[in-house]
Every structure is written in structure tokens, then in C-alpha cells.
N, CA and C atoms as a LAMMPS dump frame, in Angstrom:
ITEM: TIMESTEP
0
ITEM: NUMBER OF ATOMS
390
ITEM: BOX BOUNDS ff ff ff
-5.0000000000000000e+02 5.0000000000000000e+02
-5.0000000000000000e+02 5.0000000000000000e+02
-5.0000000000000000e+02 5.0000000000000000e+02
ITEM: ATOMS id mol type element x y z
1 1 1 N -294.215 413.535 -483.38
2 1 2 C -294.58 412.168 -483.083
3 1 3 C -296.014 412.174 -482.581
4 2 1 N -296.675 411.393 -483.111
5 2 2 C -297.986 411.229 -482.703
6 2 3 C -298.335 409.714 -481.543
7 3 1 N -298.996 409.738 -480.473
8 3 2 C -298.57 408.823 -479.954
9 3 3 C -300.368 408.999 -479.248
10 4 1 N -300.621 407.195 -479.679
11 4 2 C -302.292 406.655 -479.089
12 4 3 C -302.621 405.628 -478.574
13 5 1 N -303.124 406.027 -477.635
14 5 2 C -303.541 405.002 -476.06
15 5 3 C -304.519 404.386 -476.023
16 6 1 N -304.682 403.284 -476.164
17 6 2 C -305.99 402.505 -475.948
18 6 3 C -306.249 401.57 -474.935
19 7 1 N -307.274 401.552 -474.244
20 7 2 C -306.923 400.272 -473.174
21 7 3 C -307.893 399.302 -473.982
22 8 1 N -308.202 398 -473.498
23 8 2 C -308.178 396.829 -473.846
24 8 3 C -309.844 396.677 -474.35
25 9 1 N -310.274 397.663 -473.871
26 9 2 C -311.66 397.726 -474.229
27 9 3 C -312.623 398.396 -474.663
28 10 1 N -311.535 399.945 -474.956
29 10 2 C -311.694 400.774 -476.105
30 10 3 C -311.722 400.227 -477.782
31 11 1 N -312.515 400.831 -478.36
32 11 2 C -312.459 400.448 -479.69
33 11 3 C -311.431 401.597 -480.006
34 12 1 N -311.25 401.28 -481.488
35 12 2 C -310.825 402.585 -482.555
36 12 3 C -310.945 404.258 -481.924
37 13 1 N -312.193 404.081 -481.91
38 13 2 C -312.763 405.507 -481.801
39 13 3 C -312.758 405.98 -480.402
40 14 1 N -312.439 405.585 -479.517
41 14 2 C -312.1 405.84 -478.491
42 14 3 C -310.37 405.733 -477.857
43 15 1 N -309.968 406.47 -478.783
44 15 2 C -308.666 406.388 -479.024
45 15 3 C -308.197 407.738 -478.47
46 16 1 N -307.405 408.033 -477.445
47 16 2 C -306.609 409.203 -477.039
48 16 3 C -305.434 409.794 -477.884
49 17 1 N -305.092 410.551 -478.309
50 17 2 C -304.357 410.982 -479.181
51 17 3 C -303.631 412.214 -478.437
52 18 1 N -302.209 412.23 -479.146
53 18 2 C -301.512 413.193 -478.449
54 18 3 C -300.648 413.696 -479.337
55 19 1 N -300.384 414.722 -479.603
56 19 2 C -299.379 415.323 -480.62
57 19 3 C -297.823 415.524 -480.059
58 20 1 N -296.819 415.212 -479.982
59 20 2 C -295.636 415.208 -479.337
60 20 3 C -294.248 415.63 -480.026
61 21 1 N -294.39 416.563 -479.939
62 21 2 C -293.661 417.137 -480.158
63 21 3 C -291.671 416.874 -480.303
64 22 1 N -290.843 416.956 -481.374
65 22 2 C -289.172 416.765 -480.59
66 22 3 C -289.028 418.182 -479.973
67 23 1 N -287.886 417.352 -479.112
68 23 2 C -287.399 418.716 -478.541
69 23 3 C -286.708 419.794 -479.04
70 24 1 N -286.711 420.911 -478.446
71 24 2 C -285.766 421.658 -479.378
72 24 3 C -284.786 422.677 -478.461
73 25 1 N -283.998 423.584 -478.351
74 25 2 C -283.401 424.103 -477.391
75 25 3 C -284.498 424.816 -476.582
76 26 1 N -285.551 425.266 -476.864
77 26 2 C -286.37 426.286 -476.878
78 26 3 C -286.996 425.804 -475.864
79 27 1 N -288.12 424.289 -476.072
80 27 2 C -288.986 423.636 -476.051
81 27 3 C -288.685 422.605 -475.576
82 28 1 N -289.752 421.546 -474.737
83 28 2 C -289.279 420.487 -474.035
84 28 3 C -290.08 419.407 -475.053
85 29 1 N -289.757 418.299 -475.678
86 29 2 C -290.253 417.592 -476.752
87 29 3 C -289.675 415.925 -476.189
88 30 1 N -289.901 415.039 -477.416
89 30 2 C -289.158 413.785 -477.647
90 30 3 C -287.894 414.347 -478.08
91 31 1 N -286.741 413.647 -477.927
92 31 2 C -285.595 413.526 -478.113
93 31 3 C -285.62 412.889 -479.92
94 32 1 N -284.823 413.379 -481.185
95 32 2 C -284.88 412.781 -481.97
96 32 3 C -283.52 411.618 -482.267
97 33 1 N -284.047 410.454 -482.9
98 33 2 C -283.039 409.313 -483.089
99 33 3 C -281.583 409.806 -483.158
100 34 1 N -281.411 410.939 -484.052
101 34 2 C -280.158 411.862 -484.537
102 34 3 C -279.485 412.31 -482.741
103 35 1 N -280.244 412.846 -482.608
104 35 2 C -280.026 413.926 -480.854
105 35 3 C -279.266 412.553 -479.958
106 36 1 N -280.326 411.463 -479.811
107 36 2 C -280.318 410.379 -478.767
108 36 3 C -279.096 409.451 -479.154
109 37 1 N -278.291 409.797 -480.65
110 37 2 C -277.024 408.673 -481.128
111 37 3 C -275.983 409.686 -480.345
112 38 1 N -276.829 411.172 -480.832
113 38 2 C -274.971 411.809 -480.182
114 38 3 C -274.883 411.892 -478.831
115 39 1 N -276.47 411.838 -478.049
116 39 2 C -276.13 411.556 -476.475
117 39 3 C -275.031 410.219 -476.166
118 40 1 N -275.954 409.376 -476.938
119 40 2 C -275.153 408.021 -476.912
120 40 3 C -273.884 408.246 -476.602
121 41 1 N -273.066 409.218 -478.009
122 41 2 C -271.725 408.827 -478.035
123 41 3 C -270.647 409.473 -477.36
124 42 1 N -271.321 410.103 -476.207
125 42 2 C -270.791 411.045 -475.118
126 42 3 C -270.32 410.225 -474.076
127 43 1 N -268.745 410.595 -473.746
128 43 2 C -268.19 409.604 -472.649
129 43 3 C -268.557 410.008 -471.322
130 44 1 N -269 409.226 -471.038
131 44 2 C -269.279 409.635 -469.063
132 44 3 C -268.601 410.284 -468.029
133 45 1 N -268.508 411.399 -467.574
134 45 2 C -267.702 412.456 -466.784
135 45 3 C -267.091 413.307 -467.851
136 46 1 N -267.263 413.171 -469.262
137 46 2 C -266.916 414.176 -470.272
138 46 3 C -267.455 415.688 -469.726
139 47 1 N -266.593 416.876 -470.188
140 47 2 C -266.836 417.971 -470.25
141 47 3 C -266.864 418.84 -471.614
142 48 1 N -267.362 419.651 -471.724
143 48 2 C -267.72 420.263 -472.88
144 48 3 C -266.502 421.048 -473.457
145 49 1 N -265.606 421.786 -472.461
146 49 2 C -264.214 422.484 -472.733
147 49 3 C -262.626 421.628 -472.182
148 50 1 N -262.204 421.177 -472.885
149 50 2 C -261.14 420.869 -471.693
150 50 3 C -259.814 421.231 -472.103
151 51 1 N -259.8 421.66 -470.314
152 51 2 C -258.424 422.486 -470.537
153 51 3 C -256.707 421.934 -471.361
154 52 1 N -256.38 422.17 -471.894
155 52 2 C -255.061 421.596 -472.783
156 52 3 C -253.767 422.504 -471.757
157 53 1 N -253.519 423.65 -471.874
158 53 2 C -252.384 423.832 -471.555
159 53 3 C -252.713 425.786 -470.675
160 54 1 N -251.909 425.688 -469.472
161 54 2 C -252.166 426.82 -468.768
162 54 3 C -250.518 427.636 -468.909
163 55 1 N -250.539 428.742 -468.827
164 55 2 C -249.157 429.373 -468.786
165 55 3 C -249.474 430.592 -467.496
166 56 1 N -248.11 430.794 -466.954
167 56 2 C -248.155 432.019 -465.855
168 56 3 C -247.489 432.792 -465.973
169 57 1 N -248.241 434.189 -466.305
170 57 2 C -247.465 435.317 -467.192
171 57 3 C -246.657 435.772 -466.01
172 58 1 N -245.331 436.431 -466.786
173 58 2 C -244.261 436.752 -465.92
174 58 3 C -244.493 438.374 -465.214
175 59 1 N -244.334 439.224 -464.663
176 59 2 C -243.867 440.297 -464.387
177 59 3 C -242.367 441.016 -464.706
178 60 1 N -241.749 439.645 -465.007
179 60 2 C -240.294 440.32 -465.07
180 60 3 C -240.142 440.129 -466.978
181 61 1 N -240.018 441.516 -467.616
182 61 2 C -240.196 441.033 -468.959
183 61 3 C -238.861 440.122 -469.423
184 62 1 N -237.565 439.912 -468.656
185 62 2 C -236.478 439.068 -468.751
186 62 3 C -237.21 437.484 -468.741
187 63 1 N -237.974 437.47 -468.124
188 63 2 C -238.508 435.597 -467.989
189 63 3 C -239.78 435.858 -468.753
190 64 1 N -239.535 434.148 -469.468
191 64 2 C -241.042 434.189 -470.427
192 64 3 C -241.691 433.747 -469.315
193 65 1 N -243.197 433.216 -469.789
194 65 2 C -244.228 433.033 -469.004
195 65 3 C -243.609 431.355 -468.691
196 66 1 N -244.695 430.471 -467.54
197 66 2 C -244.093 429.814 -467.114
198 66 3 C -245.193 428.581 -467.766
199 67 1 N -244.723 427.656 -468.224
200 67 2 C -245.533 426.193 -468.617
201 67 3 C -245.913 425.279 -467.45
202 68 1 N -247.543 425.547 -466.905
203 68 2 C -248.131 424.695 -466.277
204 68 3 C -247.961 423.469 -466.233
205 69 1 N -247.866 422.197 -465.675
206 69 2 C -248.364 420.922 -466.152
207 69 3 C -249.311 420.628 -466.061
208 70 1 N -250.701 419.734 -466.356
209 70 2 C -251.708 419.405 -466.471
210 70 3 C -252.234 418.018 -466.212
211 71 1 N -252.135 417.33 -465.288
212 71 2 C -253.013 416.133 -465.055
213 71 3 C -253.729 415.494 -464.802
214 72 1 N -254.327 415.19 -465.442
215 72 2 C -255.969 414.89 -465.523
216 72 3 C -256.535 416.36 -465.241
217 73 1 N -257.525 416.861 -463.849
218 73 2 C -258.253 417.906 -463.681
219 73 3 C -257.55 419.03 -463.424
220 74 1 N -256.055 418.378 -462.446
221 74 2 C -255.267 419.241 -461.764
222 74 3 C -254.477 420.14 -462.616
223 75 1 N -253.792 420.991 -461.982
224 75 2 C -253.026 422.02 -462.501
225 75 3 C -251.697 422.323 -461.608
226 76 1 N -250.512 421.666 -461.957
227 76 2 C -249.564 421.672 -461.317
228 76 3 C -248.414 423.045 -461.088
229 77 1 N -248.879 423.844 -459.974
230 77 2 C -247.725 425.04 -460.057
231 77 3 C -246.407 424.854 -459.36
232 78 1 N -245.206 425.204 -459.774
233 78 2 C -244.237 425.054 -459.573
234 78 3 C -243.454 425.801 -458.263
235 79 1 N -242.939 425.359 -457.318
236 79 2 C -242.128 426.806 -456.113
237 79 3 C -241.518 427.528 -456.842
238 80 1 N -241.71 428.616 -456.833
239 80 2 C -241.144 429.862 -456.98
240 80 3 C -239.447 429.807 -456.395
241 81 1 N -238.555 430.74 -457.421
242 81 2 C -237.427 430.902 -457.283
243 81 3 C -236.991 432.051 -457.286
244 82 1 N -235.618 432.591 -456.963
245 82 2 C -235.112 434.069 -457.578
246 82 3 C -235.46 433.929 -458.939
247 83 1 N -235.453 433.142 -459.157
248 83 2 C -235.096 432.913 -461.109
249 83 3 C -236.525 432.114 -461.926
250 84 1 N -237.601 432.077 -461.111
251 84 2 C -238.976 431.705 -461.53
252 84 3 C -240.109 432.119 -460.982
253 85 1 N -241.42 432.129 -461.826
254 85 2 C -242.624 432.342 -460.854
255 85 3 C -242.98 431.058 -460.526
256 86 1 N -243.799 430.923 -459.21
257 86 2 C -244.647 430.178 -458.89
258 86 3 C -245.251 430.305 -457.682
259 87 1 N -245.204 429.605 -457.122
260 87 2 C -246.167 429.451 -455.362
261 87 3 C -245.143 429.623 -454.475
262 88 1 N -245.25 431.261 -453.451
263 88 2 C -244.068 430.925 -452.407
264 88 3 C -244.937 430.527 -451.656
265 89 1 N -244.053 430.479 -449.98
266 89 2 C -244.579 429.971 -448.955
267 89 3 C -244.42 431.233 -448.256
268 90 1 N -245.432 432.205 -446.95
269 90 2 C -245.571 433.109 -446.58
270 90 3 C -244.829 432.658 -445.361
271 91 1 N -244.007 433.613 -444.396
272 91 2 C -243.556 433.294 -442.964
273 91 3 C -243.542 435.115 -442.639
274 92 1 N -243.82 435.11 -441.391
275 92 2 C -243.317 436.211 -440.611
276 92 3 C -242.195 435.834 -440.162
277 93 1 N -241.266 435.243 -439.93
278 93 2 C -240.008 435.003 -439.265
279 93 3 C -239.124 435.933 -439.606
280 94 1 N -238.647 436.684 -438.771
281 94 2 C -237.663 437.989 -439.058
282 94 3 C -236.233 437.873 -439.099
283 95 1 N -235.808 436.298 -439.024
284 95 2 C -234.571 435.97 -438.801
285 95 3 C -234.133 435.19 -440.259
286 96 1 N -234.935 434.378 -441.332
287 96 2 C -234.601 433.628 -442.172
288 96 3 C -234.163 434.413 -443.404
289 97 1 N -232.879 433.557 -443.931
290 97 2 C -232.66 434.11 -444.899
291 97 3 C -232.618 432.85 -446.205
292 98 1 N -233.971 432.5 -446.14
293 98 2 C -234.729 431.378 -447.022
294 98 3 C -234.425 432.082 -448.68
295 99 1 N -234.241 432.036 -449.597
296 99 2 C -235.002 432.453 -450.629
297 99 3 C -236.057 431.885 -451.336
298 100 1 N -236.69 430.944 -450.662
299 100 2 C -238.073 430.188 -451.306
300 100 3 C -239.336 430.842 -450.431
301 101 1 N -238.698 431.819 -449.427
302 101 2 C -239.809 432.134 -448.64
303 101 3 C -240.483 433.915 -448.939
304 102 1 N -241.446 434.288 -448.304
305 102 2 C -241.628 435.141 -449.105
306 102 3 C -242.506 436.01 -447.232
307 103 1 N -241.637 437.119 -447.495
308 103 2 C -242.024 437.948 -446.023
309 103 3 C -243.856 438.111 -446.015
310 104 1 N -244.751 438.7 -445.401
311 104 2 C -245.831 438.32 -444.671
312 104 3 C -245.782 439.992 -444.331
313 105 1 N -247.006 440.785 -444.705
314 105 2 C -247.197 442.624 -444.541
315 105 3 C -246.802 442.063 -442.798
316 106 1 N -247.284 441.575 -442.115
317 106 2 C -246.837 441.346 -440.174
318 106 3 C -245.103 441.836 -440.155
319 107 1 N -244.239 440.896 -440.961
320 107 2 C -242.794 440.662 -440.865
321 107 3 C -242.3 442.23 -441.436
322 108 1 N -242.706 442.643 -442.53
323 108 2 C -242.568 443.427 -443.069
324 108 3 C -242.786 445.267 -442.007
325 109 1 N -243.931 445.42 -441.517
326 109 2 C -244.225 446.023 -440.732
327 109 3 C -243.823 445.868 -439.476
328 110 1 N -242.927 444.846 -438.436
329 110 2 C -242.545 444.298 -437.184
330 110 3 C -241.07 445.289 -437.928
331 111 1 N -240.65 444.969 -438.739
332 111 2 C -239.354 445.749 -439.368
333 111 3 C -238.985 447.117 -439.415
334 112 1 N -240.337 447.294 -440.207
335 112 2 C -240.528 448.921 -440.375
336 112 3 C -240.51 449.733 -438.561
337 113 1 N -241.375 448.981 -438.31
338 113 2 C -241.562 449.505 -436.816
339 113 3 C -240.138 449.528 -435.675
340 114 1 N -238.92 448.718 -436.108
341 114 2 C -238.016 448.713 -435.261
342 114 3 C -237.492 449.915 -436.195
343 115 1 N -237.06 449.701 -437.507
344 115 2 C -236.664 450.784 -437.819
345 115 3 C -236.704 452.55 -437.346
346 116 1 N -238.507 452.621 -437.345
347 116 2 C -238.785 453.749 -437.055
348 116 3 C -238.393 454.316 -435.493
349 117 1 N -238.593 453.001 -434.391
350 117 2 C -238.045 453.125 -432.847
351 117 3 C -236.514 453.529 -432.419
352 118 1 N -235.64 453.636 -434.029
353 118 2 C -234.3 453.572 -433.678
354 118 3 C -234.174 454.952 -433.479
355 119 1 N -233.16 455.206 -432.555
356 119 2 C -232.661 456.845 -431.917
357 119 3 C -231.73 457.274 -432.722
358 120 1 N -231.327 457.752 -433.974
359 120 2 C -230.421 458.293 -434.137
360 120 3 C -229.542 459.565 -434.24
361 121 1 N -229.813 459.769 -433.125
362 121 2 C -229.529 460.689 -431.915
363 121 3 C -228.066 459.935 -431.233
364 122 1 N -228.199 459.165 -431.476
365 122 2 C -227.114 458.265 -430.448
366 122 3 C -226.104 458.071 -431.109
367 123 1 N -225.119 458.093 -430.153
368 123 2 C -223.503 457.685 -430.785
369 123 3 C -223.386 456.215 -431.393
370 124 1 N -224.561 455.204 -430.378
371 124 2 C -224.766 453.851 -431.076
372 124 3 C -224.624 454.036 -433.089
373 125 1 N -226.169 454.887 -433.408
374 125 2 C -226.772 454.933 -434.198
375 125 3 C -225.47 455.641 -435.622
376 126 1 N -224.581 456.449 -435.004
377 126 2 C -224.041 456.85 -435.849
378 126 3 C -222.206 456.518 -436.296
379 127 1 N -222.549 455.285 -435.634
380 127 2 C -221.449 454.124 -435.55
381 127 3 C -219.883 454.872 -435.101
382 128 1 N -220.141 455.821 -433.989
383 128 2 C -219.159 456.214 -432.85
384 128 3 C -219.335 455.408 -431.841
385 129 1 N -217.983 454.797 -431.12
386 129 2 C -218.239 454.016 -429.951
387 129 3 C -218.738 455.074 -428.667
388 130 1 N -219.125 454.481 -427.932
389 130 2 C -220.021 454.661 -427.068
390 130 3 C -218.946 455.04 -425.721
């Protein structure tokens, strides 16, 4: 694109001239009519990839993988079961016998550690009365 500036009291020949280039990935230019229809026809908050469908591979080769839901941006994971993957909930509590819950290395190790404190040495320990 060639593009020339004149103010009001320039003649012809005193004409500024500029060579202008389109743009190109490379290069910073004019935008061409073609380029500026497909900006046009781009919806607003559009993204270039969008996600369709997520799956969560199993560990247990008995269960297939698990079908995400998808709405709008979000990605909906499911609670976890004996019988599914998904999101548990962590507790140290050494008393629950939840199965949606999922022990905590603390709970796990508070365990181990009584274990290891036990005497079995003792008539307790070797289930003779005392």
C-alpha cells in the first residue's frame, strides 16, 4: 500500500510518500481486506483449541477410564468410590470407617507408630489373659 500526505498548502510535488507494507507473520504491515474479514468473523472470548471431552485413566485395568463432564470452561470430576476414580477427600482421623475418605501419610504413620510401640512380649499382646 502506498499511502501520501499532503497538507493544504503543499502542491503535488511536495508530497510525502510512504511505502506500507501488509503484514505478514514475520513482519509488522497493514492488515489485508482478506486477514481483517477473518478477524471480523472471530467470536469474542473465542479460543483457538477447545476442549471437547476429558477422560481419567484408570489404574485398575478392571475399570475403564472415567468420562469427564464439561461445562462451558469447567471440568467436572466425580467423588471417588471403591468402585470409581475421582476426587477423595484427605482426613487424618484414625477412627472413621468412611469409604469416600482417603487416609493422610500423618494418619497412616500415627498407626504405624502405635503399631511399632506395641510390646509383644506381653501376655496382653499374645491374646493370653492377663
Amino acid at each position: 500500500m502506498i499511502l501520501k500526505l499532503q497538507d493544504n498548502t503543499s502542491s503535488d510535488s511536495d508530497l510525502a510518500t510512504w511505502n506500507i507494507p501488509l503484514a505478514t507473520t514475520d513482519s509488522a504491515g497493514i492488515m489485508s481486506d482478506s486477514d481483517k474479514t477473518k478477524l471480523n468473523a472471530v467470536a469474542s472470548g473465542a479460543q483457538v483449541n477447545v476442549l471437547e471431552s476429558v477422560k481419567m485413566k484408570s489404574t485398575n485395568s478392571a475399570t475403564s477410564a472415567t468420562e469427564l463432564s464439561i461445562s462451558g470452561k469447567a471440568v467436572t470430576i466425580p467423588s471417588a468410590s471403591t468402585t470409581s476414580n475421582g476426587v477423595v477427600q484427605l482426613t487424618s482421623n484414625l477412627n472413621s470407617e468412611s469409604e469416600s475418605l482417603a487416609a493422610t501419610a500423618k494418619a497412616i504413620k500415627t498407626i504405624n507408630d502405635k503399631i511399632l510401640a506395641l510390646d509383644y512380649s506381653s501376655p496382653a499382646a499374645s491374646g493370653t489373659a492377663i
